[in-house]
Structures are given as C-alpha cells and as structure tokens.
N, C-alpha and C positions, 0 to 999 in steps of 0.2 A: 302423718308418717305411721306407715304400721306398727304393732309391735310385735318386738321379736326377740325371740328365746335363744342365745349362743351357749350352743354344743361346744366345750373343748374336747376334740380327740386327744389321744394321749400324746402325738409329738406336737401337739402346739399349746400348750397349757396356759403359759405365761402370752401368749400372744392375743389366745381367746381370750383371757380376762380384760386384755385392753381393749378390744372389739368392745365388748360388753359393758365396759366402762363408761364409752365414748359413746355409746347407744342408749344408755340407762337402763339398762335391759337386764333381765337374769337370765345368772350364768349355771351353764349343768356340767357336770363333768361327768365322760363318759367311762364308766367302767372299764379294764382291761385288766386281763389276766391272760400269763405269759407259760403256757403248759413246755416242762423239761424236752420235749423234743420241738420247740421254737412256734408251737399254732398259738396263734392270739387268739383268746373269747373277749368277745363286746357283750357288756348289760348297760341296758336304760334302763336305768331304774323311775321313771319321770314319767305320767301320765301326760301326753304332748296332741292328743288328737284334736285337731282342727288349729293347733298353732303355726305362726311361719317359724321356723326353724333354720341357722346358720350354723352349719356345722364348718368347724374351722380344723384343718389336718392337713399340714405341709410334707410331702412326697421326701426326705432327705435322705439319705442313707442309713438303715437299707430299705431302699424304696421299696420292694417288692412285700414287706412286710406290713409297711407303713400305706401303701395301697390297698391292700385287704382290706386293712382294719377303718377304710375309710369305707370302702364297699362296705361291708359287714354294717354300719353304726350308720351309714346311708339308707340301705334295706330297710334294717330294725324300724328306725323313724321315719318311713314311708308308711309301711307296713302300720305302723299305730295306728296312720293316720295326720301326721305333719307333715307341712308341705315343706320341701327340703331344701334350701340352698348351701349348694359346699365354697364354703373358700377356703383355695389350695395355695397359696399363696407360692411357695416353690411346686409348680406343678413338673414332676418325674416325667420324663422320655418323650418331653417337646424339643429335645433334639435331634429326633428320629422323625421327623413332619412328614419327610417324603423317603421315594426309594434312592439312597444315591450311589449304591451297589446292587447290581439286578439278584435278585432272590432274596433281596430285604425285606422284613414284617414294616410296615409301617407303624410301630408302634406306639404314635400318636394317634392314632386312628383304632385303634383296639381299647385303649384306656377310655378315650373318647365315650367308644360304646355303652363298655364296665359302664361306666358314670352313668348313665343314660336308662340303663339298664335297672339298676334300684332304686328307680324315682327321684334322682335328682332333676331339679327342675329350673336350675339354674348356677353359675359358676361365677366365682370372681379369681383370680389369680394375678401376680406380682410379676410385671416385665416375662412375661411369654419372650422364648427364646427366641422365634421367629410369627412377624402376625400369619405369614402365612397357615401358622396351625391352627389358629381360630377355625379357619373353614372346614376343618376333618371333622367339629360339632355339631349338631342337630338339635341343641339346642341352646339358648340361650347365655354366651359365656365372654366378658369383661376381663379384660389386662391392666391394671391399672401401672403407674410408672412411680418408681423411688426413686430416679434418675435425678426429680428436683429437691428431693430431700437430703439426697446425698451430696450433692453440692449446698445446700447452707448448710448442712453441719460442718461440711469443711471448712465453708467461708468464715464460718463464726470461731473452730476451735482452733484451725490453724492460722500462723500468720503467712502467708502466699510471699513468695516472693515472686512479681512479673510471672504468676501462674498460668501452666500452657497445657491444654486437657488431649492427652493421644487415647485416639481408639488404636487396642493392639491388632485389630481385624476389620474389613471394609463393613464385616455383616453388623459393628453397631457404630455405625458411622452417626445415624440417627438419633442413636442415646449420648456418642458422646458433645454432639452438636446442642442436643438441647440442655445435655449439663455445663456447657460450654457459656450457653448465650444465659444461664440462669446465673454463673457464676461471673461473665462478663468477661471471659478470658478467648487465646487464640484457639483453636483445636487444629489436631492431625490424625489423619489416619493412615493404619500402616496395611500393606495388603500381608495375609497372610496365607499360607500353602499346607495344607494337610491330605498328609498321605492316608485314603482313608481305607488301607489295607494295614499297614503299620503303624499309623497314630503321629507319626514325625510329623513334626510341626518345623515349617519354615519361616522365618519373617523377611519379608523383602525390604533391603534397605532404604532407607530415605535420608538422608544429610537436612539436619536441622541445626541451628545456632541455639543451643539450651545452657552455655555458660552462664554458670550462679544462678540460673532459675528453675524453678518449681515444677515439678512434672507430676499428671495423676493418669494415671492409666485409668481407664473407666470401662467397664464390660458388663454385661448381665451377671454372668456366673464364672464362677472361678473354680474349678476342681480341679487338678492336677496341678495346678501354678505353672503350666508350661507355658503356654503362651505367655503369659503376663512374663517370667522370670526373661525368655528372648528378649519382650520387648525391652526390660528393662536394662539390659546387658548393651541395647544398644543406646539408652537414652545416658544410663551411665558413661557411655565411650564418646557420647556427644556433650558432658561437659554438666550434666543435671545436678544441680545443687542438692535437691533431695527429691526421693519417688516416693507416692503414695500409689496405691491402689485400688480402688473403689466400686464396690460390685455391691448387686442387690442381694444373691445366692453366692454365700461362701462356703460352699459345700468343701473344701480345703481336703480332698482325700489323700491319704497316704503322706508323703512327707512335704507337699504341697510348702506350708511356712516356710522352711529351713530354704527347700528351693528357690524362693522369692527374695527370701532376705540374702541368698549369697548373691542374688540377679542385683543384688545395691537396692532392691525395695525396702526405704525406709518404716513404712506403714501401711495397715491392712485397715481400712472401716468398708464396713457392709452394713445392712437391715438386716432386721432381727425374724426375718423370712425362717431363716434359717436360726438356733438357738446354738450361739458359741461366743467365745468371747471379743469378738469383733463387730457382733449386730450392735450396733451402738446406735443405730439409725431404727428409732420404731415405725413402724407403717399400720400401726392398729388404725390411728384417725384416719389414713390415708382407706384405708378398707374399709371402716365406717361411714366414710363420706360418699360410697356407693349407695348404702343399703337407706342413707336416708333421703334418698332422691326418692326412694319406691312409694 
C-alpha cells in the first residue's frame, strides 16, 4: 500500500482525521484564513514534494466558498510537487449533471474541469447524486455508497418494527433497494414530480398498508426537507407507527428540521459527509478502504 499524507481542508476537519486514522498516515491541516470581505487564503505550510497526497473537503453550504478553497489547496499542492487526490465526499452541483431547462450551464461539467484543472489526479466522493455524472470527468473519479452503513446503524440502534424502507423519488430506487436488501426489509418507491421552474415538488400517491410499522425514507441528500416532509405526510395518513429518515448528505437548509418533523418524521441519521448533529453515521473507513486498494 502506498503511503499517504491526509490534507484536512478546512470544512472536513474531523472527517480527515478519521481518514488518516484508518490509514495510519499523517495528518496536515491546511491553513485558512477568512479576509472581512469573505476571500479565503490557503497556506501549506508542509514540504510534500514527491508525496501522494489526499486532500479531503466536502462541498456543503456555502459551496461556492468551500469549492475555492478546495481549488486553491489543490493548486498549492500540485504546484509543490504532490501528486493530489481530492475526496469530496459531498461533492456540490451533481445535481445539475445535465441540461434539463435549455440555456442551462451544466454545472457538473465546469466543477468537473476546475478539479482537473490544478492537478487533481484523482477523486473519491460519497453517493454521487446521479452515476450519470461520473462521465462529465476526464479523470479518474470513484462514488463510494453509505447506503449500507446507514442501514446497520439503524438495524443496530433502533428497534424496527415490520420495517419497510420507501424511496421518496423513482431516481433512488437503487439506494433504497440496496438498503432494503442489507436491512432485509420490503421497499417502495414513490414517483415524484418537480416543477423545475418553480421548485413544487409533487409526490404521486400510492396506497400501502403501514399500520403499526416502521417506515425510513432513505435518499441521498436532503436539503430543503420537502420531499421527504410529502412523503411522510403520506406514509403518516397510511397508518406508520414511526418515520425515520436516512440520507448520506444532510445538508438540512433553511428550516428544513421543523418541516420534516411536522411531516410526522420521527428521526433524522445521516453520515458525517456532511458535519451536523445527525451525521452519526461515519464513512472515514468507508473512504479509506478505497485508497488502500491503490
């Protein structure tokens, strides 16, 4: 196995230290300072040339900041002379993969670039929104899934009753099937309709028997709690003893909680992709067990 030096950028601090834990590796933290009209400066202060290098910096709100500062401290440690791998684990605006309004930027496909751009040389990332955005890369880049981590943690902290796993959307039919068959439960999926002028989210009904049992809604990413909160409005009217909710990226923007919890959403666990009080789910091993394949 190589050896390799893990870069914490500044939004994944606590995540990079478990990387580096799980690797036996030393850990660098990279400088950041925050100038009163909002520019971020990056220093390495680490002589790194001819080392492999993992930088670890998850995209979370506000992306647009936390993308710089990955650019920037990607540069920097090309530029020494380390050869670069980024894991992004919430990788920002993979849900723009394609045009699905004409005069759209694809804006997976621009990020893509950036990256590419100051010698990153390879990517790992946490449940990509859709694999179709793997292919807007040109180089080397990995999606690893928390899908089954986040079904034993539930298996293990909660107690399930006749537990039945719904996708609120046909697009993670896939994640909730294989949380399904890891937890040993039924799964459903529900189609859902988004107006992608207005943002209104529809959820199309479906008549399920969920008297006295258990329901987890299961998604990749959770921001606005809208969908999740429909679905759960309908699983509550069909009889759900209790709702959980289970995502990899709990990016929870705006009043997102409050929205779920009146939706009858009992509970919120996610991975710690994302730093908030519901990543309760780590995926540092889960990311190290890429890098010791190489």
């Amino acid at each position: 196995m190589k050896e390799w030096v893990v870069a914490a950028g500044p939004a994944s601090l606590d995540l990079a230290a478990g990387v580096s834990s799980n690797l036996a590796s030393r850990l660098l933290k990279i400088e950041m300072t925050e100038f009163p009209d909002g520019e971020s400066k990056i220093r390495v202060k680490d002589e790194l040339r001819n080392k492999s290098v993992i930088l670890v910096q998850s995209l979370y709100p506000p992306p647009d900041s936390r993308l710089l500062q990955l650019l920037f401290a990607a540069h920097k440690l090309s530029e020494d002379g380390a050869d670069v791998s980024a894991v992004i684990p919430y990788l920002a605006y993979s849900r723009q993969d394609k045009q699905f309004l004409e005069g759209e930027v694809v804006s997976l496909g621009v990020v893509a670039h950036l990256l590419r751009s100051v010698g990153i040389r390879r990517i790992v990332t946490v449940d990509i929104h859709s694999a179709q955005g793997l292919g807007l890369f040109s180089i080397p880049i990995y999606s690893s899934s928390a899908i089954p981590l986040l079904a034993d943690y539930i298996s293990k902290n909660f107690d399930l009753v006749r537990p039945i796993a719904i996708s609120p959307d046909l697009g993670s039919s896939n994640r909730v099937e294989a949380f399904a068959s890891r937890l040993g439960c039924e799964y459903v999926s529900f189609k859902k309709n988004r107006d992608r002028v207005t943002g209104e989210v529809k959820t199309e009904e479906k008549e399920i028997l969920l008297s006295g049992r258990d329901a987890v809604i299961v998604d990749d990413i959770i921001s606005t709690g809208g969908s999740v909160a429909k679905c759960a409005e309908l699983l509550k009217r069909y009889g759900a003893r209790r709702i959980i909710a289970a995502c990899t990226h709990a990016l929870l923007v705006g009043s997102a909680e409050q929205k779920m919890k009146e939706a009858g959403v009992n509970e919120i666990i996610a991975s710690n992709t994302i730093p908030n009080r519901y990543g309760k789910v780590d995926v540092s091993s889960l990311i190290a067990s890429y890098f010791q394949t190489l």
